[in-house]
N, C-alpha and C positions, 0 to 999 in steps of 0.2 A: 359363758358368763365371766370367768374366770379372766380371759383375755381382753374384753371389756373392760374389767373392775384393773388391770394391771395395766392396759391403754389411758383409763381414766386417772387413777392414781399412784403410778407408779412414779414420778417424778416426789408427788407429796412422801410417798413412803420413803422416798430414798433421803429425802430430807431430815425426816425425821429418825432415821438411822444413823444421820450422820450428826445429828444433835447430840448422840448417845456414843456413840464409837469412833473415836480419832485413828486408830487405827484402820489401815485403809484394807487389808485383808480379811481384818476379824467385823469392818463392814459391811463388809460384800458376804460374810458369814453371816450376820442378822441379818442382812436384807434378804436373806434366802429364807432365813428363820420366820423372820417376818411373813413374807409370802405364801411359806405355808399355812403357818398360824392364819393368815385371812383364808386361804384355800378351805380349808377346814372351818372356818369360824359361818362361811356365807349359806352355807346351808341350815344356820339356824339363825339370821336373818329375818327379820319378822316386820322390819318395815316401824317400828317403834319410834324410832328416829331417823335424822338423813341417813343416807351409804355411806357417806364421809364421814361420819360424827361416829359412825360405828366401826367403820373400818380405823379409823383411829385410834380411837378404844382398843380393839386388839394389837392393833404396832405399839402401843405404848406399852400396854398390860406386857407386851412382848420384850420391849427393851427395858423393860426393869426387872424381868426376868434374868435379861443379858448382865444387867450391871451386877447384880447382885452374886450371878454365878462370877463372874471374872472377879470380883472384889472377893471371890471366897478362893478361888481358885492360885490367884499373884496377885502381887504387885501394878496398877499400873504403868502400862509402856509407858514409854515417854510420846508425846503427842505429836505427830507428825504433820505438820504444818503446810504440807506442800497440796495446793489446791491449782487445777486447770489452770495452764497458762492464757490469758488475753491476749489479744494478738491486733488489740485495737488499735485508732491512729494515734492514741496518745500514750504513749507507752507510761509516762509519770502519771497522769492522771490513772491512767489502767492501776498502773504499780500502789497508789496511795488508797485505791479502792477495794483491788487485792487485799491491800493490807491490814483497810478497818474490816473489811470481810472476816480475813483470818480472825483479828485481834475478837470478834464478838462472838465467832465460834469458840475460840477457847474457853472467853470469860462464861457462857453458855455452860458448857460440858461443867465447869469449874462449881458451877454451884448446884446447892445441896439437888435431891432427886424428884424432891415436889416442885420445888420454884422451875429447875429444869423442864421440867411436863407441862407448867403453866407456860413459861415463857414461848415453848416451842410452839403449843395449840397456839400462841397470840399472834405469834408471826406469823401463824399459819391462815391468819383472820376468824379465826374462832372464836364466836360470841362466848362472852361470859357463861350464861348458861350451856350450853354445848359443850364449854371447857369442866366444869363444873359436873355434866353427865360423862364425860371421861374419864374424867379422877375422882371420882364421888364425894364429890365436894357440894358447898354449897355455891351459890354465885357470891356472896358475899365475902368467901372466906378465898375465893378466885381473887378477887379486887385487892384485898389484903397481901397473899401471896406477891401478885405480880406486883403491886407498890412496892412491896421489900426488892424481889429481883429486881426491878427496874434502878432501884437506888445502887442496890451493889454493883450492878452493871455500870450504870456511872461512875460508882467510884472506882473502879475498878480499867476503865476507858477512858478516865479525862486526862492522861498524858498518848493517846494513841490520836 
């Protein structure tokens, strides 16, 4: 089952990993953390809601775990920028997509730790309510949340 649940979502987990950690070793550190935490979480699985909506739930519950330890722990690193090279026919075009790539993950990481969680489930296409039973939230107060991020993202992206 286990290798199922890691064929099915392990691309989304690592995503969501890397929403939370710039650092590209202490990434690969959650995402192991991660994976256990779902390892351990699926046996008490109950079918409540989706696979996804619940396995989400615990990667996040998981990296705010992470934040919070490292924020008690140091300082954070400094963010390390460097993502997959493209190797497409347009290398400018490749380069300028790289680059609003990089520019949304940082501004991402950058803001506070709830709008983080929302914005990530959105991109993730997670309805309102589903983002809402991950953070226990309401849907309404989802809507609110991600209008604030969405704004600071903008201002924060309109010269990239």
């Amino acid at each position: 089952m286990l290798s199922r649940v890691a064929a099915s979502y392990g691309p989304l987990l690592s995503r969501v990993a890397a929403s939370y950690e710039a650092n590209p070793e202490l990434r690969k550190e959650l995402l192991q953390e991660i994976s256990l935490a779902v390892w351990q979480a699926m046996s008490a699985f109950r079918g409540q809601s989706s696979e996804k909506t619940y396995l989400l739930k615990v990667a996040h519950n998981r990296c705010v775990s992470h934040v919070a330890s490292q924020v008690r722990l140091r300082d954070r690193e400094a963010l390390d920028e460097s993502l997959p090279d493209d190797k497409g026919p347009e290398p400018e075009a490749s380069a300028i997509g790289h680059q609003r790539q990089n520019a949304l993950l940082v501004a991402v990481r950058r803001l506070p730790l709830q709008e983080r969680q929302v914005v990530t489930l959105f991109m993730e296409g997670l309805s309102y309510q589903e983002t809402a039973e991950i953070c226990g939230l309401t849907g309404n107060h989802v809507g609110v949340i991600l209008s604030r991020a969405k704004a600071r993202l903008s201002k924060e992206l309109e010269d990239v």
